[in-house]
C-alpha positions in Angstrom: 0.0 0.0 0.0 1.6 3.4 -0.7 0.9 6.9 1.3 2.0 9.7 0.2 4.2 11.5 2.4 2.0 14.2 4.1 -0.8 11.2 4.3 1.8 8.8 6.2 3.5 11.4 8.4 -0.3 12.6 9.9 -1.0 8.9 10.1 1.6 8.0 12.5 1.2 10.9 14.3 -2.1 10.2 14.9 -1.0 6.6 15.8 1.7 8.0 18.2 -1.1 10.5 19.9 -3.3 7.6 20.5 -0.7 4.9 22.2 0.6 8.6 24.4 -3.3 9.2 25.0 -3.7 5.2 26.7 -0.4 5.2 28.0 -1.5 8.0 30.3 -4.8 6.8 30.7 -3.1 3.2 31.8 -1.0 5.2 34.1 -3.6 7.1 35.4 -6.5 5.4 36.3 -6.8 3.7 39.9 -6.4 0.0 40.0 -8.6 0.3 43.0 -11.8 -1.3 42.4 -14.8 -0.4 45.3 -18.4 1.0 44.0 -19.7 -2.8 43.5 -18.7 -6.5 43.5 -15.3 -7.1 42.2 -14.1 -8.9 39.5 -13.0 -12.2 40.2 -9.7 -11.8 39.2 -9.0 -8.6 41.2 -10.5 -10.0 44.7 -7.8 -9.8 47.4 -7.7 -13.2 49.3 -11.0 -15.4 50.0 -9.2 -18.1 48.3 -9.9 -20.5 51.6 -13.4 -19.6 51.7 -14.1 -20.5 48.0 -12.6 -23.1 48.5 -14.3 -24.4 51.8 -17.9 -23.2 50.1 -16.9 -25.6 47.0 -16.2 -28.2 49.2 -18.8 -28.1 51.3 -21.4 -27.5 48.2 -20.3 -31.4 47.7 -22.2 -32.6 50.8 -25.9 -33.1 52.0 -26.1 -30.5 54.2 -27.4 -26.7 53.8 -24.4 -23.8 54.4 -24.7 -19.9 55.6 -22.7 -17.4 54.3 -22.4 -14.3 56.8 -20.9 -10.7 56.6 -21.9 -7.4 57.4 -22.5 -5.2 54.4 -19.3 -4.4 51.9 -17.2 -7.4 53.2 -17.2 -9.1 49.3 -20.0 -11.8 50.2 -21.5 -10.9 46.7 -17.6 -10.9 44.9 -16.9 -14.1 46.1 -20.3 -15.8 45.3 -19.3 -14.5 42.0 -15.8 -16.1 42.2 -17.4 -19.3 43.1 -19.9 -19.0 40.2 -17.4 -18.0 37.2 -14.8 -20.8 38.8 -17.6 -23.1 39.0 -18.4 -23.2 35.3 -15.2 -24.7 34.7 -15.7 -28.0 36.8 -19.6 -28.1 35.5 -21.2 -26.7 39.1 -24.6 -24.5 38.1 -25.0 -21.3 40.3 -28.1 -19.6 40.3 -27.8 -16.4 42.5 -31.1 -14.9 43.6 -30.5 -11.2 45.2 -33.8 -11.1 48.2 -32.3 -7.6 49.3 -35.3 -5.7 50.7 -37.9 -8.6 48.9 -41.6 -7.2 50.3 -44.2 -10.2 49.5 -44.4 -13.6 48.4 -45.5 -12.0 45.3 -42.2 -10.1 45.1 -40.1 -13.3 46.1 -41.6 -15.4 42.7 -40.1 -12.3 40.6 -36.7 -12.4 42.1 -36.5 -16.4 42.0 -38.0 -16.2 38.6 -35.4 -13.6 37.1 -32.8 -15.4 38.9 -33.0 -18.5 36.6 -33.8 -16.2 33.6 -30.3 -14.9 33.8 -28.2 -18.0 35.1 -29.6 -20.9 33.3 -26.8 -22.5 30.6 -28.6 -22.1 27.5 -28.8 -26.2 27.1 -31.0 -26.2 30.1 -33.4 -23.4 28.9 -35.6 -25.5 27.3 -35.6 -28.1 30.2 -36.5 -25.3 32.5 -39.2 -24.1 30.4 -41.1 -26.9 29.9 -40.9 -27.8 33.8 -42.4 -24.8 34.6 -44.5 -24.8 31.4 -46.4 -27.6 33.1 -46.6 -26.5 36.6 -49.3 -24.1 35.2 -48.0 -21.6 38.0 -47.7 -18.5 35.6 -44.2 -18.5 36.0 -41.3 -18.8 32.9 -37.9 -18.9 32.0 -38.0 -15.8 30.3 -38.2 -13.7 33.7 -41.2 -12.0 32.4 -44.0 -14.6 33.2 -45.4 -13.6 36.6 -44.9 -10.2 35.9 -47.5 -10.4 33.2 -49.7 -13.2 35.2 -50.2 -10.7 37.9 -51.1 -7.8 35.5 -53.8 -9.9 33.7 -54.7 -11.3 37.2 -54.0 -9.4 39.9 -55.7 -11.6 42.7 -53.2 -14.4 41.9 -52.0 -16.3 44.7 -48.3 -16.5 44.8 -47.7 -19.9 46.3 -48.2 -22.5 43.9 -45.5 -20.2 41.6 -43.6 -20.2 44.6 -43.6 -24.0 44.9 -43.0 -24.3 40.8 -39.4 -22.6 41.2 -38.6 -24.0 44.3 -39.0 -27.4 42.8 -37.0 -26.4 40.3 -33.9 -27.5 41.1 -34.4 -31.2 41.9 -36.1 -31.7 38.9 -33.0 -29.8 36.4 -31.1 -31.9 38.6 -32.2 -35.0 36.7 -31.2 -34.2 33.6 -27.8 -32.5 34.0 -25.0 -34.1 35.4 -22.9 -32.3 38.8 -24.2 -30.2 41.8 -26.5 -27.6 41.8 -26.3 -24.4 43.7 -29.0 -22.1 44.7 -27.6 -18.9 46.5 -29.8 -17.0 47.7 -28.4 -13.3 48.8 -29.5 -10.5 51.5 -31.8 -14.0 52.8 -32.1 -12.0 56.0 -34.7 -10.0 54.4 -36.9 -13.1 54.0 -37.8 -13.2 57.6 -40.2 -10.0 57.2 -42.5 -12.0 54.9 -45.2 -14.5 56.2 -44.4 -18.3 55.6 -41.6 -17.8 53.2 -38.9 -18.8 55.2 -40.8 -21.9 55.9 -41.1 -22.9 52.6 -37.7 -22.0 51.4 -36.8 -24.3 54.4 -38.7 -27.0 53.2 -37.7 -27.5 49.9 -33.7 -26.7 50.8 -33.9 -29.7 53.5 -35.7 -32.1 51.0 -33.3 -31.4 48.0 -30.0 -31.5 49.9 -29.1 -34.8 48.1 -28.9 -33.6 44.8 -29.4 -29.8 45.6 -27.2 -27.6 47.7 -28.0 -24.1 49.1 -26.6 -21.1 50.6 -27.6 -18.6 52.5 -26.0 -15.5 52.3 -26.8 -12.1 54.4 -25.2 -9.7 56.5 -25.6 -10.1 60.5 -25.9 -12.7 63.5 -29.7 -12.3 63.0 -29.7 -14.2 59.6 -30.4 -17.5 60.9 -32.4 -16.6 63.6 -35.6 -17.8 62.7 -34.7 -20.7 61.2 -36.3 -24.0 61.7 -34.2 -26.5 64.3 -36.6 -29.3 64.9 -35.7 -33.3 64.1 -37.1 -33.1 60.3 -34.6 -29.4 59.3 -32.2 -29.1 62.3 -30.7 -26.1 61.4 -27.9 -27.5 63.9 -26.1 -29.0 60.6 -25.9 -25.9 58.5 -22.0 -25.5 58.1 -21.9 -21.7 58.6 -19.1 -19.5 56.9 -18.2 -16.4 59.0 -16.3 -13.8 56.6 -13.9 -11.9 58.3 -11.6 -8.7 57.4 -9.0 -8.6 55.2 -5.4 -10.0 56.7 -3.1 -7.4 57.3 -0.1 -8.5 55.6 -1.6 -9.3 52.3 -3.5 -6.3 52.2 -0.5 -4.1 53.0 1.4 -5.8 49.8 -1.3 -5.4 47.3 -1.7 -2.0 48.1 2.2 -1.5 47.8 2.4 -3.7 45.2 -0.5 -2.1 42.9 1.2 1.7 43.5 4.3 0.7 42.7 3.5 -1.1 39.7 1.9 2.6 38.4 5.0 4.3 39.7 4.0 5.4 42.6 5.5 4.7 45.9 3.1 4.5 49.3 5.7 2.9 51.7 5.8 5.6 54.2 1.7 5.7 54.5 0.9 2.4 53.9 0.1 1.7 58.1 -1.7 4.5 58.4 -4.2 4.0 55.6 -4.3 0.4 57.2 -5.3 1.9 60.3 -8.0 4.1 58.9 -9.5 1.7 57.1 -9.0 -1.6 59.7 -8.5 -3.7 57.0 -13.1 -3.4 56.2 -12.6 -5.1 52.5 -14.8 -2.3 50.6 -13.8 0.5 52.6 -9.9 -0.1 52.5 -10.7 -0.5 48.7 -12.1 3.2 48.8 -9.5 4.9 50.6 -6.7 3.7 48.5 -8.3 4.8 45.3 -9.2 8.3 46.8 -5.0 7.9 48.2 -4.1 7.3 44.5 -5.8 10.3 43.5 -4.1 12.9 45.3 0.0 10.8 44.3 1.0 11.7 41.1 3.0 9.1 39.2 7.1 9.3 40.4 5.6 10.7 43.7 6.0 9.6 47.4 2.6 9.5 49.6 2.7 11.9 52.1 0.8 12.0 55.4 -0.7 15.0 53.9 -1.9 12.9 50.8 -3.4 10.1 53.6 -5.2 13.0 55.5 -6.6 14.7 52.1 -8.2 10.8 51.3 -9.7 10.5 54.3 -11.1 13.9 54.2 -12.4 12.8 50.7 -13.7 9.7 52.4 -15.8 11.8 55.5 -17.4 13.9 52.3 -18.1 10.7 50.5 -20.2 8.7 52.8 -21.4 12.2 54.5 -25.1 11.6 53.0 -25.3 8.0 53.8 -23.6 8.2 57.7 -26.8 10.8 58.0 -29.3 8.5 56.4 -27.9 6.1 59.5 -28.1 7.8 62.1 -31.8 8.9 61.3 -33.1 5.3 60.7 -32.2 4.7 64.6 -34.0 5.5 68.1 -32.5 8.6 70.1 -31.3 5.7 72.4 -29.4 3.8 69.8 -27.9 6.9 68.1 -26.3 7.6 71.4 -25.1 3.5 72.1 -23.8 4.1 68.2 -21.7 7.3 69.3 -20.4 5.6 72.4 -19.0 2.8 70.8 -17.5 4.8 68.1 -16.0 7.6 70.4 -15.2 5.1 73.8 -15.4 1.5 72.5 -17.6 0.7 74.1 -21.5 1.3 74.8 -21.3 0.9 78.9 -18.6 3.3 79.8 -18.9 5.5 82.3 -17.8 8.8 80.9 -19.7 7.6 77.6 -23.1 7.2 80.0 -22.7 10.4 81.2 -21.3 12.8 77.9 -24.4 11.2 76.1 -27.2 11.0 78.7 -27.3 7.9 77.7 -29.0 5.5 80.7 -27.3 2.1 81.3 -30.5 0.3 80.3 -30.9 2.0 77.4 -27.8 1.2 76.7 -28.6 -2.7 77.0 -31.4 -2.6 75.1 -30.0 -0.8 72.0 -26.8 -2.4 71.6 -28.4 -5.8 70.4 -30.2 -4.3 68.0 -27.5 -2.8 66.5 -25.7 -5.6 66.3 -28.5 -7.2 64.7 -27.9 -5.1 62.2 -24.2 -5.2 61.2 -23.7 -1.6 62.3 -21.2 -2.9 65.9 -19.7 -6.0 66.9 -18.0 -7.1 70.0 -14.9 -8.8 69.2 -12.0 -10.2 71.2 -10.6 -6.4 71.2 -13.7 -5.0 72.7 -16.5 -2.9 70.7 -16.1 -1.4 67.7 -18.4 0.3 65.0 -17.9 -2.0 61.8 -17.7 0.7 59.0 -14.5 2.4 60.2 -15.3 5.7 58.0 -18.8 5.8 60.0 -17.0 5.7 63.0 -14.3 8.6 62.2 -17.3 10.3 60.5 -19.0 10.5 64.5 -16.2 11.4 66.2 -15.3 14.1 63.3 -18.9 15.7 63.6 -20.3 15.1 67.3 -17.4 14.2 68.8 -17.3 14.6 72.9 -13.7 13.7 73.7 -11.2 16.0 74.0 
C-alpha cells in the first residue's frame, strides 16, 4: 500500500497520539476497584473460603454465608460461580435484598434462573415450569405479566413451581446444583416464606445444595431446628476482614506497579481503614488520586483521602443515624468515640442510661452496624466511626 508522504506522516502521528493518550490513561487510572462487587480476578484473598464453600457445596447439608455489608459476600459468590463453570457446578444467584411479599419473592427467583440458566438447560426449564401451570417462565417476564392480567393471583403455587426447580434440572444434568440465595435476611419479614424455602432446601439436599447469604448474627435466627430441618447442621461460613499482611502488599504492590510509591503511609491508611474489604478498597483509590505518578505519599496525601472519604459517605452516615431511636444513636456514638456502649464517661457525655444502653446495643448488632470482638466494641464501618467522632465528637 503506498501513502503519500503528508498522508503517512499525519497517520503516524495520529497513531503515536493515540498509544501517548492510553499510556497515560493506563498510568492514570486507579487499579482500585470499590463502588460494587469485584471482578473475580481482582478479589484480594478469599481463596480458603471458595474453596471451603466448594467443598462443602459437595455434601448433603445446607451452608450460611455471613458478613456485614461491603465485606465481598457478593464478589466471592461470584468467584465461586465463574470458577464453578469450569468443573460443571450450576449457580443460580437470587438477590432477596429488601424482597416485600411472596408475590415479590416469585419475581426475584423467577429472574434469577432467567439470567443463570446455561442455554442447554433453557428449554428443560421451560417446559418444567410450562407444566406446573403456576404463571411462572424462564423468560423472567411470566409472573410479571400473570399478575397484570390477574392481579388476585395467589403467589404460592408459583412459589412452589421454582422452588421445585432444582431437583427436577437436577435430573437431567450431570454435577451439583447451587441455589444462592443473597440478603436471605430480608426473607424473615414476609409471612411463611422462610418456611417454605426451608422445606424444599432440607428435602433437595441430596442432589441440591444451598446457601444462605446475608449480613448479620440475625440471619439464621428464625430458622427451623426441629428433628425433620435441624438447622444445627448448617455449616456456617463467617467472613472476616482482610489479613493485614496481604493487604498491605497489594496495596504496595498495585502503587508501585503505576509508579507510585506508598511505603511511608501504607500503616496509616491500614489503620484508617482496619483492613473493612470495601472501605480499605475506597480509601486507597481516593489515596491514588491525590499521588502523582514518580511521587511519594505523604501523610498529607493520607489526611486529604480520608477527608475525601468523610465527604463521601457524609449523606449516607446521616441517612444512619436517622433510621435509629435517640437511644441507639447515642449507644452508636459511644462505641465509636469510647469503644464501648457501657462506659462511664460515655453514659454520662451522652445521657445515655445504662439500660438504654442494653437494650439498643443488640439491635444494632442485629444489624451489622457494631460487633464485640475479642478487642472489645467497635463500630464496623470504620469511615462511620471517624465520620461520628469528626462531627459530634465529645472527647477531648
Amino acid at each position: 500500500m503506498a501513502y503519500r508522504t503528508g498522508t503517512l506522516s499525519a497517520y503516524l502521528m495520529e497513531i503515536s497520539a493515540a498509544y501517548i493518550l492510553e499510556s497515560a490513561m493506563r498510568d492514570t487510572a486507579s487499579p482500585f476497584e470499590f463502588d460494587g462487587p469485584v471482578p473475580p480476578d481482582c478479589m484480594i484473598n478469599r481463596r480458603a473460603e471458595a474453596d471451603t464453600i466448594r467443598a462443602w457445596t459437595h455434601e448433603s447439608q445446607l451452608m450460611a454465608l455471613v458478613a456485614p455489608r461491603r465485606y465481598g459476600k457478593t464478589s466471592l459468590i461470584r468467584k465461586i460461580a465463574s470458577e464453578g463453570e469450569k468443573v460443571g457446578l450450576m449457580v443460580v444467584t437470587a438477590d432477596l435484598f429488601e424482597v416485600a411479599s411472596l408475590s415479590d419473592l416469585v419475581l426475584r427467583l423467577e429472574r434469577a434462573w432467567a439470567q443463570h440458566t446455561p442455554e442447554e438447560l433453557r428449554p428443560t426449564a421451560g417446559k418444567i415450569l410450562s407444566s406446573a401451570q403456576a404463571g411462572v417462565s424462564i423468560s423472567g417476564a411470566g409472573f410479571a405479566l400473570t399478575m397484570a392480567d390477574k392481579p388476585t393471583t395467589d403467589p404460592e403455587p408459583a412459589l412452589h413451581a421454582l422452588l421445585e426447580l432444582p431437583a427436577q434440572l437436577a435430573q437431567h444434568r450431570p454435577g451439583r446444583i447451587l441455589i444462592v440465595l443473597d440478603e436471605f435476611q430480608s426473607v424473615a419479614r414476609v409471612p411463611e416464606a422462610q418456611a417454605l424455602i426451608w422445606q424444599h432446601a432440607w428435602q433437595q439436599r441430596q442432589t441440591v445444595s444451598y446457601l444462605f447469604a446475608g449480613g448479620g448474627p440475625g440471619m439464621l435466627s428464625t430458622a427451623p431446628d426441629d428433628r425433620e430441618r435441624p438447622v444445627g447442621q448448617m455449616r456456617t461460613l463467617q467472613l472476616d476482614r482482610l489479613p493485614a499482611a496481604e493487604l498491605r502488599e497489594v496495596i504496595k504492590d498495585r502503587f508501585a506497579a503505576r509508579n507510585r510509591d506508598v511505603s511511608d503511609v501504607v500503616d496509616g491508611l491500614m489503620a484508617a481503614s482496619e483492613r473493612h474489604p470495601q472501605r480499605t478498597m475506597l480509601l486507597a483509590h481516593l489515596l491514588w488520586q491525590e499521588v502523582p505518578a514518580g511521587e511519594r505519599a505523604t501523610t498529607d496525601d493520607l489526611e486529604a483521602a480520608i477527608t475525601a472519604a468523610l465527604r463521601q459517605v457524609d449523606a449516607e452516615a446521616r441517612a444512619t443515624m436517622s433510621g435509629l431511636t435517640v437511644g441507639q444513636r447515642k449507644v452508636l456514638r459511644a462505641v465509636a468515640e469510647y469503644g464501648t456502649p457501657m462506659a462511664a464517661r460515655a453514659l454520662r457525655a451522652l445521657g445515655l442510661p445504662k439500660t438504654t444502653a442494653q437494650k439498643a446495643a443488640p439491635h444494632l448488632v442485629a444489624t451489622g452496624l457494631i460487633e464485640d470482638t475479642d478487642q472489645g466494641w467497635r463500630v464496623i464501618d470504620p469511615l462511620l466511626a471517624r465520620w461520628i467522632r469528626t462531627n459530634y465528637g465529645t472527647r477531648a
